[in-house]
C-alpha positions, 0 to 999 in steps of 0.5 A: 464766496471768493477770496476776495468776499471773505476778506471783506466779510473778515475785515466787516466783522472786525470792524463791527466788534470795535463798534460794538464795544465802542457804541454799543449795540444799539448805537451802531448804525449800518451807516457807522459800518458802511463808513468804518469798513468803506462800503456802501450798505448794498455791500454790507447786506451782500454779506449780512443779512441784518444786524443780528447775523453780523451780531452773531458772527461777532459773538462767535469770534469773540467766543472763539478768541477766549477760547483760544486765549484760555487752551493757550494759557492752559498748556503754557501756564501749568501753575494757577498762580500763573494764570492769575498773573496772565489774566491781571496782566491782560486786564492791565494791558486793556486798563485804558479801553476797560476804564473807557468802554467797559468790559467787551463781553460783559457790556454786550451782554448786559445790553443784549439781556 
């Protein structure tokens, strides 16, 4: 895959875990995708199979950027009281999409459950 396929897979993925979160799962139609990346469905199928591939990748980013978050938080905040300021913050930072789309991990699953 070329350089320039990879940079639509990428921005694909994105997109589609802004819709994810704001549609939900079953809501998302490869017709929001297509629209919300700005390409035409033959495109997306070039760089996923179905919908549950593009569900994957969606969940292994979001898996990978908790991750991330929690080793940076780890090394950078040796205090637990800390950690619990830094995750109030980011919860805080987040209000407005929590109060209107909910949790991002926690609405996916409970909708793939």
């Amino acid at each position: 895959m070329g350089s320039k396929a990879v940079v639509i897979r990428q921005r694909i993925i994105e997109k589609v875990d802004e819709l994810f979160y704001q549609l939900g799962y079953e809501n998302t139609s490869f017709s929001d995708i297509a629209k919300a990346v700005n390409i035409s469905r033959g495109n997306f199928y070039y760089h996923f199979k179905s919908k549950d591939d593009i569900l994957n990748e969606v969940i292994n980013i979001r898996l990978q950027s908790i991750r991330d978050m929690l080793n940076e938080w780890e090394q950078t905040t040796p205090d637990s009281r800390l950690l619990i300021h830094r995750y109030i913050d980011l919860i805080t930072h987040n209000r407005n999409n929590i109060q209107q789309y909910a949790c991002p991990v926690g609405t996916l699953c409970s909708e793939l459950s």
